[in-house]
PAFIDO-154896 format. One record per atom (N, C-alpha, C, CB): residue in three letters; x, y, z. Coordinates in steps of 0.001 Angstrom, whole numbers, plus 500000, padded with zeros to 6 digits. Glycine has a CB too. Layout:
N
ALAXYZ;...
This chain:
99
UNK344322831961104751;UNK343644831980106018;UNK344222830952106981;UNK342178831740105819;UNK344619829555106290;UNK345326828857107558;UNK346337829250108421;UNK345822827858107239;UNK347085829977106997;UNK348398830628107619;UNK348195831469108999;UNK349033831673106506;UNK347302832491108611;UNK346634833336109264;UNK346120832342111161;UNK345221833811107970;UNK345546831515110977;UNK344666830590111836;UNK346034829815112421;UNK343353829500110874;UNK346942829585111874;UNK348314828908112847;UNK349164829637113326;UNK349235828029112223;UNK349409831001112585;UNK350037831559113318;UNK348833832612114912;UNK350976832404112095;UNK347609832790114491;UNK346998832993115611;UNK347121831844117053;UNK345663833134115073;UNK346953830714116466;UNK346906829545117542;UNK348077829479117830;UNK346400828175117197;UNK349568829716117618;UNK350639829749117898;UNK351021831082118958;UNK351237829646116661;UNK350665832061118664;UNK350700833111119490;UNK349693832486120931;UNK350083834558118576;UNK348334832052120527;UNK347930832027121810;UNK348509830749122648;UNK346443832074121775;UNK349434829372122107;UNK349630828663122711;UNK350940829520123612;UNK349707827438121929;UNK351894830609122637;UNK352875830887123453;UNK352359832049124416;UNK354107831213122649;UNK351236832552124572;UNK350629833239125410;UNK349868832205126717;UNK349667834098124510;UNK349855831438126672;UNK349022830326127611;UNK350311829903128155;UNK347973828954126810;UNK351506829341127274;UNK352652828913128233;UNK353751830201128997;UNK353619827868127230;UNK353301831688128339;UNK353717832342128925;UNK353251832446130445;UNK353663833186128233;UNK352110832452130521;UNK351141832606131271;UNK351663831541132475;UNK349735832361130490;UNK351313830049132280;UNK351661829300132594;UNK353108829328133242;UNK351364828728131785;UNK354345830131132717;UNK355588830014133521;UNK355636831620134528;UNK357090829787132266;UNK354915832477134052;UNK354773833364134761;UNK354218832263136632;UNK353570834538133773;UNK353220832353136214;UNK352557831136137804;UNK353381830920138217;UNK351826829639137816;UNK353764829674137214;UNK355352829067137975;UNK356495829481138470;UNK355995828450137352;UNK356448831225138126;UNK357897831841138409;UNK357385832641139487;UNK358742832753137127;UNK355931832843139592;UNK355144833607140737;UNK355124832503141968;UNK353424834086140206;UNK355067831892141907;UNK354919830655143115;UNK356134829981143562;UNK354026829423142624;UNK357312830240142864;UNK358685829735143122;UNK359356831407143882;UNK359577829052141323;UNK358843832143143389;UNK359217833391144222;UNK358278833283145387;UNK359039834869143406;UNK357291833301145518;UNK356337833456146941;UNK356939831721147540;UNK353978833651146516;UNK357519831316147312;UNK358044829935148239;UNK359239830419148819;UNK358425828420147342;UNK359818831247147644;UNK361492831745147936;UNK361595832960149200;UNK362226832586146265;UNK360486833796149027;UNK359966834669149920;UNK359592833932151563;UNK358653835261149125;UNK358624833096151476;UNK358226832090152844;UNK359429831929153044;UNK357338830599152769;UNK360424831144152378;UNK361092830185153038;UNK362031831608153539;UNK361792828706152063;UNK362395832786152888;UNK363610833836153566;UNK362681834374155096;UNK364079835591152174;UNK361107834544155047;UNK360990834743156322;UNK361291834127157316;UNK360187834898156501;UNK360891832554157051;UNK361551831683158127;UNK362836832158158415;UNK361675830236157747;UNK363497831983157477;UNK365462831857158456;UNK365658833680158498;UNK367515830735156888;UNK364933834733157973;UNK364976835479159315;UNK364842835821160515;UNK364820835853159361;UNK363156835134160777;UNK363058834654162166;UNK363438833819162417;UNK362191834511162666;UNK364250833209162289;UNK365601832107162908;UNK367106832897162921;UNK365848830520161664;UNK367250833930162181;UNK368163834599162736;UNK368048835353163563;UNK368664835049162158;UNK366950836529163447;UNK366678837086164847;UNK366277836591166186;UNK365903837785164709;UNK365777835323166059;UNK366058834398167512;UNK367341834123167875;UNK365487832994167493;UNK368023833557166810;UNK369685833576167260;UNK370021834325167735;UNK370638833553166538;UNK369863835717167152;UNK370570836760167767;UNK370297837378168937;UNK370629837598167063;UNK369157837444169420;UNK368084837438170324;UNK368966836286171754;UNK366396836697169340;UNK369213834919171092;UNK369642834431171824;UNK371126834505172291;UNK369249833598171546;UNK371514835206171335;UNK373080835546171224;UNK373408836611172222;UNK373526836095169714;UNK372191837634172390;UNK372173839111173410;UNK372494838574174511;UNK370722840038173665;UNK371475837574174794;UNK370965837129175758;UNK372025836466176843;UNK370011836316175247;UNK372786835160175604;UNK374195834556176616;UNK375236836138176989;UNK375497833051175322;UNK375317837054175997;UNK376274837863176239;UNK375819838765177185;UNK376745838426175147;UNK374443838844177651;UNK374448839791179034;UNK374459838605180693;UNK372573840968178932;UNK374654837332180025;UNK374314836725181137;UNK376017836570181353;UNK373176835316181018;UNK376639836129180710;UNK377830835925180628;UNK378816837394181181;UNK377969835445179148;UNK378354838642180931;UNK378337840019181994;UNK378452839835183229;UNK377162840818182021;UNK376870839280183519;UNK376484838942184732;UNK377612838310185630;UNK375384838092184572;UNK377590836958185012;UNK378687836196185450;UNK379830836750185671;UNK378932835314184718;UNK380534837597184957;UNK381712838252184718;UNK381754839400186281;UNK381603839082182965;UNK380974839761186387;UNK380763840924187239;UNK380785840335188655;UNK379379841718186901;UNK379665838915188247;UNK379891837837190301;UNK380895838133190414;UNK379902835878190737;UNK381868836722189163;UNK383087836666189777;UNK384229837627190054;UNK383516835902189255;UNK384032838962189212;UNK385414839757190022;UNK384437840010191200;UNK386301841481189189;UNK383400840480191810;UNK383259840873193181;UNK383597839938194354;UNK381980841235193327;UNK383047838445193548;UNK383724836868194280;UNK385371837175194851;UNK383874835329192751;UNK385676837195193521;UNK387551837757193857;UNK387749838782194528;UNK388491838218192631;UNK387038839943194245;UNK387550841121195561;UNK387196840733196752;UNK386918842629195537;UNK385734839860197135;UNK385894840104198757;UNK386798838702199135;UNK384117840183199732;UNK387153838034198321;UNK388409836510198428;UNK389395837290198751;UNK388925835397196868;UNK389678838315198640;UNK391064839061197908;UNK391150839779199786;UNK390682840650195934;UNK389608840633200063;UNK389422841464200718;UNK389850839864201760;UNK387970842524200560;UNK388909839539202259;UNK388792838440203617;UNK390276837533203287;UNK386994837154203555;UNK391227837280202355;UNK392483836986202824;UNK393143838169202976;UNK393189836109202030;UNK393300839094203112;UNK394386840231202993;UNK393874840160204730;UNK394134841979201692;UNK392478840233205210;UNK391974840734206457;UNK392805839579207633;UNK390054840694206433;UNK392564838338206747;UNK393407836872207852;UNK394704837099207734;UNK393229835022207324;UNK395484837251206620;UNK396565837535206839;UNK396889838702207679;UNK397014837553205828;UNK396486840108207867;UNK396729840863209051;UNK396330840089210340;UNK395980842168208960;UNK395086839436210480;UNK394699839060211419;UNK396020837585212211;UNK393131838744210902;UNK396549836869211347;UNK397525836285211434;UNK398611837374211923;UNK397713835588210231;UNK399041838102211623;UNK400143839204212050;UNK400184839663213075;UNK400203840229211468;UNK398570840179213490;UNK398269841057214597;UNK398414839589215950;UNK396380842019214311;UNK398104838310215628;UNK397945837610216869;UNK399878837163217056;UNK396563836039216642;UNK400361836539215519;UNK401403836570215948;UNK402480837779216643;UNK401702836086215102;UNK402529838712217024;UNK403012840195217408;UNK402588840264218946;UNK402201841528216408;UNK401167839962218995;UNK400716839367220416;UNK401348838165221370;UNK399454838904220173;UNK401294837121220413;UNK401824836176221135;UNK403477836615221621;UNK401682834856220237;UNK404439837185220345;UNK405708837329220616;UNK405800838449221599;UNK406473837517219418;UNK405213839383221925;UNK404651840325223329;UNK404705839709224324;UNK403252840824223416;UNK403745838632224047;UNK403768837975225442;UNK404729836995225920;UNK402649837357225622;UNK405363836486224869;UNK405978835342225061;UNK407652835933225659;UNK405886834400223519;UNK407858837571224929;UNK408802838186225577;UNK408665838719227167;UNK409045839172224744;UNK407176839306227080;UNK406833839819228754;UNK407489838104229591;UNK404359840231229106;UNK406906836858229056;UNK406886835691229966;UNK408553835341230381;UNK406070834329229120;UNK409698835985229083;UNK410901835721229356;UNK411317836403230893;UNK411704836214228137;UNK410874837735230710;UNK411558838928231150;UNK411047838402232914;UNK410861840724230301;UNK410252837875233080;UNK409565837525234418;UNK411019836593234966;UNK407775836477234212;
């Protein structure tokens, strides 16, 4: 009967420490779980924030070529406008010879 009575109390001690690391392996997973939600919502903010520089940075992209076309447009316009007065002046400055 002791035999009987130690190996019962042996089963239930390795049933109590089963028990016992189960918890422990249940609560190291539900920590492991918390902690992966966090740094998903820390990646999807990143990325979130990542959209975010790359449509602003668009934005930007889009000012500056229109910046450059009308730079592009209003010197091309002075430089004719330079042409058209010099052509004038040499007009006149020939009419002033011919007098």
């Amino acid at each position: 009967m002791d035999n009987m009575e130690s190996l019962i109390e042996n089963s239930d001690e390795l049933l109590r420490e089963s028990l016992s690391l189960t918890v422990e392996s249940e609560q190291i997973g539900n920590a492991t779980i918390d902690q992966m939600t966090r740094q998903r919502e820390q990646m999807e903010g990143a990325n979130a924030n990542a959209l975010r520089t790359r449509q602003i940075a668009e934005q930007a992209s889009a000012v500056l070529t229109d910046m450059g076309r009308r730079a592009f447009r209003n010197k091309l316009f002075l430089y004719i406008m330079i042409g058209v007065l010099m052509m004038g002046n040499l007009w006149a400055f020939v009419r002033l010879l011919k007098k």
